[in-house]
MARNUPA-745780 format. One record per residue (C-alpha): residue in three letters; x, y, z. Coordinates in steps of 0.02 Angstrom, whole numbers, plus 50000, padded with zeros to 5 digits. Layout:
BEGIN
ALAXYZ/...
END
This chain:
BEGIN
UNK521944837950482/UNK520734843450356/UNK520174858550404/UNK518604864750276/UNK517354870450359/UNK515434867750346/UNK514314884950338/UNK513394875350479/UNK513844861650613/UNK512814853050748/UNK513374841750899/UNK512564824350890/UNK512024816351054/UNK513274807051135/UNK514644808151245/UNK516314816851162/UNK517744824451187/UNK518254838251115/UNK519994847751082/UNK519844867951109/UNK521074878250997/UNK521614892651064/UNK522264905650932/UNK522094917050793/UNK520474912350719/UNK519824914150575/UNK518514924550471/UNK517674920450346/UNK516694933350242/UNK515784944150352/UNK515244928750478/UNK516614932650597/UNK518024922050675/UNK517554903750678/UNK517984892450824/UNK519034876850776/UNK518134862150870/UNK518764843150857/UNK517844831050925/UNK518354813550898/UNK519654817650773/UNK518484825750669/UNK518534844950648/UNK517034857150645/UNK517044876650601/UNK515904883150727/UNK515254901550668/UNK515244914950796/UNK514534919250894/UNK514904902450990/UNK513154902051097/UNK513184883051084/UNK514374883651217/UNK513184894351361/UNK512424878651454/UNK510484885451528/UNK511284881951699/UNK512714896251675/UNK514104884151708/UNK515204891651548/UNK515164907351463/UNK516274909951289/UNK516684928151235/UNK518104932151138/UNK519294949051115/UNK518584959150958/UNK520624961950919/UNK521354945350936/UNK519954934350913/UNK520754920151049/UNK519524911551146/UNK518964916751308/UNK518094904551434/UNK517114910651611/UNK517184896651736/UNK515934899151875/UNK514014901851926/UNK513174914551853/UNK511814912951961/UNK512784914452127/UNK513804929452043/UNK512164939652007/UNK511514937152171/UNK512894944852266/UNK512464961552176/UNK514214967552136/UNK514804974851998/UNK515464957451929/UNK514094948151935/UNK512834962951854/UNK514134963351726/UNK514084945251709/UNK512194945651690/UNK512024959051571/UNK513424951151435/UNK512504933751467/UNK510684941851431/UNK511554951051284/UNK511744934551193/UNK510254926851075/UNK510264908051103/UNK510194898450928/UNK509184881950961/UNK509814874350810/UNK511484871350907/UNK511744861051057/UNK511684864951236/UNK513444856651331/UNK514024855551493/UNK515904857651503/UNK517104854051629/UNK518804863251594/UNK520314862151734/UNK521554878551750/UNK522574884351885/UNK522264903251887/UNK520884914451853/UNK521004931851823/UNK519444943351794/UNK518934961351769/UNK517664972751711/UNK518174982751558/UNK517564990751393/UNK515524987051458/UNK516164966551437/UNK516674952851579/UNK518284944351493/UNK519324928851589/UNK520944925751553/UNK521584906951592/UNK523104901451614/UNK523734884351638/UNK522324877851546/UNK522294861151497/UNK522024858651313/UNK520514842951319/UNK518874848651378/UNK517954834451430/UNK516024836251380/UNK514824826951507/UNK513504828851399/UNK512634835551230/UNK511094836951226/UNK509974842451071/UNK508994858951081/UNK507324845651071/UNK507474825451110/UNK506474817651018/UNK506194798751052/UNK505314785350899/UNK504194771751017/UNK503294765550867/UNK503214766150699/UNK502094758250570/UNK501034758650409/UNK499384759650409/UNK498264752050252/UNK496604758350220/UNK495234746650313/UNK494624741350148/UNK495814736349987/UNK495844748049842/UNK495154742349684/UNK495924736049556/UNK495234748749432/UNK496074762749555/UNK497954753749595/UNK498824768749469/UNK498564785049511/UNK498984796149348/UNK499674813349398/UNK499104829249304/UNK500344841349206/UNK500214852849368/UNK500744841349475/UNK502274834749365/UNK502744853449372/UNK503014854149569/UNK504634852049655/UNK505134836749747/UNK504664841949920/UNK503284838650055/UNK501744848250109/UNK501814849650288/UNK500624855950410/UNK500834854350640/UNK499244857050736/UNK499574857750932/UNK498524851651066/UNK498454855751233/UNK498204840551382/UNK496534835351414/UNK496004820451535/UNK495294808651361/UNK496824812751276/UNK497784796151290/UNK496024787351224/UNK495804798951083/UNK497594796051013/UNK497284777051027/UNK495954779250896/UNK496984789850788/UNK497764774550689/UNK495884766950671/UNK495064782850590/UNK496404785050460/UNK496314766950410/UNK494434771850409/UNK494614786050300/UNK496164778650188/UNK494864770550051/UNK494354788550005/UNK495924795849994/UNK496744777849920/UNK498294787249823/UNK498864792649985/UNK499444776450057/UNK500224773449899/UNK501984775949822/UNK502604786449675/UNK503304778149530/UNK504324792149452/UNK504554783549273/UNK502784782249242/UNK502344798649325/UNK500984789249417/UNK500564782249588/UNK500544763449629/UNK499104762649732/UNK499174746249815/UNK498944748749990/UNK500774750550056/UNK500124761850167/UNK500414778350265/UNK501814779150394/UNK501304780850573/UNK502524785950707/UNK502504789950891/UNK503534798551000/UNK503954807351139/UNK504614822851185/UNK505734830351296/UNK504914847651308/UNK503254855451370/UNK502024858951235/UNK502134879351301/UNK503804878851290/UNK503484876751055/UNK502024884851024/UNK502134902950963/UNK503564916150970/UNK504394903951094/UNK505194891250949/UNK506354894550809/UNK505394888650646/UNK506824875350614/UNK506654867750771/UNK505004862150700/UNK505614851550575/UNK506064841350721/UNK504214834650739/UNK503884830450551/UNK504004811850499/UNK505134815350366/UNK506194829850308/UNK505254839950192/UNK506334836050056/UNK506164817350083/UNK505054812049932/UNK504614804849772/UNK506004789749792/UNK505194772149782/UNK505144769749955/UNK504504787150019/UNK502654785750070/UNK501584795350001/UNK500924802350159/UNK502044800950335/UNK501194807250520/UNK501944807750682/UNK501034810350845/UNK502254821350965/UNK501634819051134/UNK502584831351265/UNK503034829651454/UNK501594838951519/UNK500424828751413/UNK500094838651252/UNK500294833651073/UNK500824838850912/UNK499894831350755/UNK501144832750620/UNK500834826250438/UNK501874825850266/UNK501244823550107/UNK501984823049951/UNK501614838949839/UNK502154828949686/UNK500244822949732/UNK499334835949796/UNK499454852649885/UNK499074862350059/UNK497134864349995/UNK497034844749983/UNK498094841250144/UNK496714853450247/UNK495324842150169/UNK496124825850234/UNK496364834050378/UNK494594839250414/UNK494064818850353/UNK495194813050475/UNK494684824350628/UNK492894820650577/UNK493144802050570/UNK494144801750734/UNK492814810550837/UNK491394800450760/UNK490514814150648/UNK489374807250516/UNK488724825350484/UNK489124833850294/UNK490484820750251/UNK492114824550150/UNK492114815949978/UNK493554819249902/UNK493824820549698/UNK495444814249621/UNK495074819649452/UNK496404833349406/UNK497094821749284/UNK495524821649207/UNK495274841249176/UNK497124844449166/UNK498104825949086/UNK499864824049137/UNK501074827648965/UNK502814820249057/UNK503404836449078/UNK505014837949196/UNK504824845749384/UNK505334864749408/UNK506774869149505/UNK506374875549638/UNK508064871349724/UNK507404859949860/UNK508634846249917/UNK508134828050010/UNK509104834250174/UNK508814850350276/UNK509504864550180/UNK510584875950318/UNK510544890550191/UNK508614895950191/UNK508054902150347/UNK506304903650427/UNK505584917950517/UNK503804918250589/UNK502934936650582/UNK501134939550688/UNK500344952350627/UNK498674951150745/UNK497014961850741/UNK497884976550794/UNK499294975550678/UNK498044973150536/UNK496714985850582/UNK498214998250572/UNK498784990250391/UNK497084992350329/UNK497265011350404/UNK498545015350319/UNK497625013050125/UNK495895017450188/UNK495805032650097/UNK495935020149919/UNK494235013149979/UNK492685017849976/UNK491755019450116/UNK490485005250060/UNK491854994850019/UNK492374979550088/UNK494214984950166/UNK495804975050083/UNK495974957950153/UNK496994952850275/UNK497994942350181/UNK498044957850035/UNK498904970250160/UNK500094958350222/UNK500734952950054/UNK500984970550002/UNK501774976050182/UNK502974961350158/UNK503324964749973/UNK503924980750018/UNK505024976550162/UNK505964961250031/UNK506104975849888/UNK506824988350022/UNK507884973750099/UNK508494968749917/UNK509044986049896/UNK509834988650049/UNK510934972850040/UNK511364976849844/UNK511424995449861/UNK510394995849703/UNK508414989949649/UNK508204975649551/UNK506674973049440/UNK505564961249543/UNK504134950049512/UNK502754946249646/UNK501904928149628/UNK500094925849735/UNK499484907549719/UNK497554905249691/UNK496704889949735/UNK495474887149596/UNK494344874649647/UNK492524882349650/UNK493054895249515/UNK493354885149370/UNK491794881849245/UNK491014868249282/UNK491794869749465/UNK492834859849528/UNK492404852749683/UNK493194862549861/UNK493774842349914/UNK494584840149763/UNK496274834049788/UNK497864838049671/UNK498724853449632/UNK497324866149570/UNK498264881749588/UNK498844896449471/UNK499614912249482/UNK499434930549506/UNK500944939149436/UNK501474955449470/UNK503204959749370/UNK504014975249366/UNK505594985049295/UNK506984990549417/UNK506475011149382/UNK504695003949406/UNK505064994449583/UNK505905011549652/UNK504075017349660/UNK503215002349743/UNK502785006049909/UNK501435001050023/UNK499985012249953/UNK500395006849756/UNK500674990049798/UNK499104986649889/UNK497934990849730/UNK499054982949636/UNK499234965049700/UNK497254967149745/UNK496844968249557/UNK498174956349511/UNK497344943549606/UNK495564947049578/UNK495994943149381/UNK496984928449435/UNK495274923949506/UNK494094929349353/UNK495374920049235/UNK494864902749319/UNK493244902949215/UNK494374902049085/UNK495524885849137/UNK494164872149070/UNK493254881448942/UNK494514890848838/UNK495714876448794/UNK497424882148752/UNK497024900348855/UNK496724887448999/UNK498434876748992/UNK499284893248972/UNK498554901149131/UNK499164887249234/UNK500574879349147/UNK501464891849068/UNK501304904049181/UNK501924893249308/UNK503514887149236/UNK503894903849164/UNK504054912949349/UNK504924897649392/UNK506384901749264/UNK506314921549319/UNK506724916549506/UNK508124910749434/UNK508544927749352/UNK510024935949458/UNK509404952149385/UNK507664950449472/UNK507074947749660/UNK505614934249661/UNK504494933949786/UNK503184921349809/UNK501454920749935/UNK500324905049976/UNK498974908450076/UNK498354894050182/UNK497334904950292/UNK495614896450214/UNK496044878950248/UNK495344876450419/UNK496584869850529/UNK496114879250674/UNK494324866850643/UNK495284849950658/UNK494444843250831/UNK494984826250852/UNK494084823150988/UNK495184833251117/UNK494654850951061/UNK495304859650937/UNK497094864550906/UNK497894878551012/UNK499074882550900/UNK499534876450706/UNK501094878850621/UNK502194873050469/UNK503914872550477/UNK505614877250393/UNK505384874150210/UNK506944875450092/UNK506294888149948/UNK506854904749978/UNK505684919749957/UNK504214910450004/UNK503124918550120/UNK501814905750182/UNK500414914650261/UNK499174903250385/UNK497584912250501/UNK497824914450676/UNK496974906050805/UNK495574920850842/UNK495294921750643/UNK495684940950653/UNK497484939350592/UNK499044932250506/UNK500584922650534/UNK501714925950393/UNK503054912050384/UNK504494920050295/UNK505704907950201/UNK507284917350167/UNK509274915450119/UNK510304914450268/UNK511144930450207/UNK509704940150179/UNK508624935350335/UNK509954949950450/UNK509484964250341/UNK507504957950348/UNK507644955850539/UNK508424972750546/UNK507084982050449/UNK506464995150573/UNK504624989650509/UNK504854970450551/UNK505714976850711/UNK504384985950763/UNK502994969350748/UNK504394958150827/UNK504764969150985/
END
């Protein structure tokens, strides 16, 4: 039997069975002892600890001996054992809450046969010893963390055909220059008694709205570096859920488990038969929904996915008012020179290896950011933006991470994306659609990154992008100055992330895009959200619901994520 491992494994959805091995087990870097699982004849290297084996119901509990490393299996109820109040069942409680369920493996209900039992208390841990065990364990079911059911799925042409003049789509050199990925974007919406008549119209207002926004129910031909624009349409899909809405939104739903209620995986695009733009409606058992829609960043970026957004809301609910024109000119100001994509790294399937964590930092947390570096301000100053302080307090937390995990400092470079539409001269139009964004670079030394903290770093990324900002008058007047700011800027940071001698970090801030404004016709979203996305040390940062705050969406390696989620300064907003 072959018996490689995968760094990651997940159950599928169907009735198994499944051989335990009992034995020495095991480890493998400093992951721990893996559990040897086959199931169907097929092995899987499960990574400790082996949570995917505690059901909800407390049916099965899995520990194991820190000096052999065998397998050790608790076969009762949990429930009736903590209400007896002995000493074995508060012990059985308090090593069961000890253990942090991963959603991103599956929840089972196992049925194991033995002949004796023996238990004890010792060492602050419940351990059961079996005997007589026999070696099948019969699953009865698997279920996925999230069930999520397809009952329709279609394309969706704009209500009028696209001109002839407008069937290719040329891309600019800024978006030939963007990795093969998707821009996603969730909004979540909370049962309301017209919701079932308001999602019926859903299909109707994007057909409505599809003429403006024609390259988006196109398809990418990658040869020509263009976009065939003939009406094959945008992919429409509906399903349900097995969850309540509460039971996603916020602090209460691992960022991957997201990526469960996107149309495609984010890494899904650019091949002749990807749509341009995929959206799924996610409706949930108590009634809510989750709007979720993927677009191609080949074609265009977050700016241009909030302004389809906002058409489409607008258009669903009826709203003639101040409509949304969009512009598809960036090929125009900025012509596409068949220049090859950056690598970013990104992959067509989920990548197991970047991980997502989701940081609030609410009024509070920012009033006491701002605090911190108001003695830099004057008092008639306008205080440093939210979206300042947070990039600076998360800069230093990667740099102090870095250097905790490599026991030295690297020299580091900071990258803050600025949207330039309105700040070009002429402008460019806010509804312009494409990618209009260049960079604010910070770079730095190694002996210079030993002296960024909080208080440097804050001026410094402030005036760093506010000449990011005043070098946009620059992009369409100055010629060769303006191809430089964007394109060579761009792919040159894109080589240094590659630079093992240098920690990149990167910040998009989507906080100005209104998706907290997209009111379908049910009220606005409760919640919005994007999802795991495969680049590591991208920090995506999107306003909170009240406008007062910040979620930062931090996109790290699997082996760096422990030493940022043991930071005692992350601890402290995630406690």
């Amino acid at each position: 039997m072959d018996m490689a491992h995968p760094s990651h494994a997940r159950l599928m959805d169907e009735t198994l069975v499944l051989d335990l091995v009992l034995g020495q087990l095991p480890c493998v870097g400093d992951q721990g002892p893996y559990l040897l699982l086959e199931i169907s004849g097929s092995p899987l290297w499960m990574p400790f600890p082996w949570d995917f084996l505690i059901p909800h119901s407390g049916s099965v509990f899995v520990s194991f001996m820190p000096d052999t490393f065998w397998v050790i299996v608790f076969v009762t109820s949990a429930h009736s054992l903590c209400t007896k109040g002995d000493s074995l069942g508060e012990e059985c409680g308090n090593l069961l809450s000890r253990f942090d369920f991963d959603p991103t493996y599956a929840v089972c209900h196992v049925g194991l046969k033995c002949n004796s039992v023996s238990t004890f208390v010792h060492g602050g841990g419940l351990f059961s010893f079996l005997s007589g065990f026999e070696e099948k364990v019969l699953i009865d079911r698997v279920e996925r963390t999230m069930k999520i059911n397809i009952v329709n799925r279609k394309f969706i042409k704009p209500s009028t055909p696209t001109p002839v003049n407008l069937r290719t789509y040329k891309l600019s050199c800024l978006d030939e220059l963007n990795p093969t990925m998707n821009v996603v974007g969730l909004l979540y919406y909370p049962y309301t008694d017209n919701i079932g008549n308001v999602i019926n119209n859903l299909e109707k207002s994007i057909a409505q709205i599809l003429p403006q926004f024609y390259p988006f129910a196109g398809r990418y031909i990658k040869e020509n570096h263009s976009v065939d624009c003939s009406d094959q349409g945008v992919e429409y899909i509906e399903a349900q859920v097995d969850r309540e809405l509460l039971e996603i939104i916020g602090s209460g739903v691992e960022p991957g488990e997201l990526n469960d209620l996107l149309p495609v995986e984010v890494g899904a695009a650019d091949e002749a038969n990807d749509p341009v733009m995929s959206v799924q409606i996610s409706k949930f058992k108590c009634g809510g929904v989750a709007i979720a829609t993927t677009i191609s960043h080949r074609i265009v970026d977050s700016s241009s996915l909030g302004t389809f957004l906002s058409a489409w809301a607008k258009a669903s609910r009826g709203d003639n008012t101040e409509p949304i024109i969009p512009n598809f000119d960036s090929a125009f100001y900025f012509p596409g020179e068949n220049l090859g994509e950056l690598d970013f790294g990104t992959i067509r399937t989920r990548d197991p290896t970047i991980v997502t964590k989701r940081i609030l930092f609410d009024k509070k947390a920012i009033a006491n950011l701002r605090a911190r570096v108001s003695h830099l301000y004057e008092k008639s100053d306008r205080p440093a933006s939210r979206v300042l302080v947070v990039s600076s307090f998360l800069s230093e937390v990667l740099i102090r991470c870095d250097r905790k995990k490599l026991g030295k400092t690297r020299a580091c470079f900071i990258s803050q994306a600025v949207n330039i539409r309105e700040r070009t001269v002429p402008p460019l139009s806010k509804y312009s659609c494409g990618n209009l964004v260049s960079l604010g670079i910070v770079e730095h030394s190694a002996e210079e990154t030993k002296s960024l903290d909080f208080e440097r770093l804050v001026p410094l990324l402030g005036s760093t992008a506010r000449k990011a900002v005043s070098n946009c008058l620059k992009i369409l007047s100055n010629g060769p100055d303006g191809h430089k700011i964007l394109v060579n800027d761009f792919a040159g940071a894109t080589d240094k992330s590659h630079d093992e001698n240098l920690n990149g970090i990167w910040f998009t801030d989507w906080s100005k895009f209104g998706f907290y404004d997209n009111d379908f016709g049910f009220g606005k979203p409760i919640w919005t959200s994007v999802a795991n996305i495969p680049i590591k040390n991208l920090i995506i940062m999107l306003n909170t619901k009240e406008n007062d705050g910040i979620e930062a969406w931090v996109h790290l390696h699997e082996k760096d994520m422990p030493y940022f989620e043991q930071d005692e300064e992350i601890k402290k907003l995630t406690t």
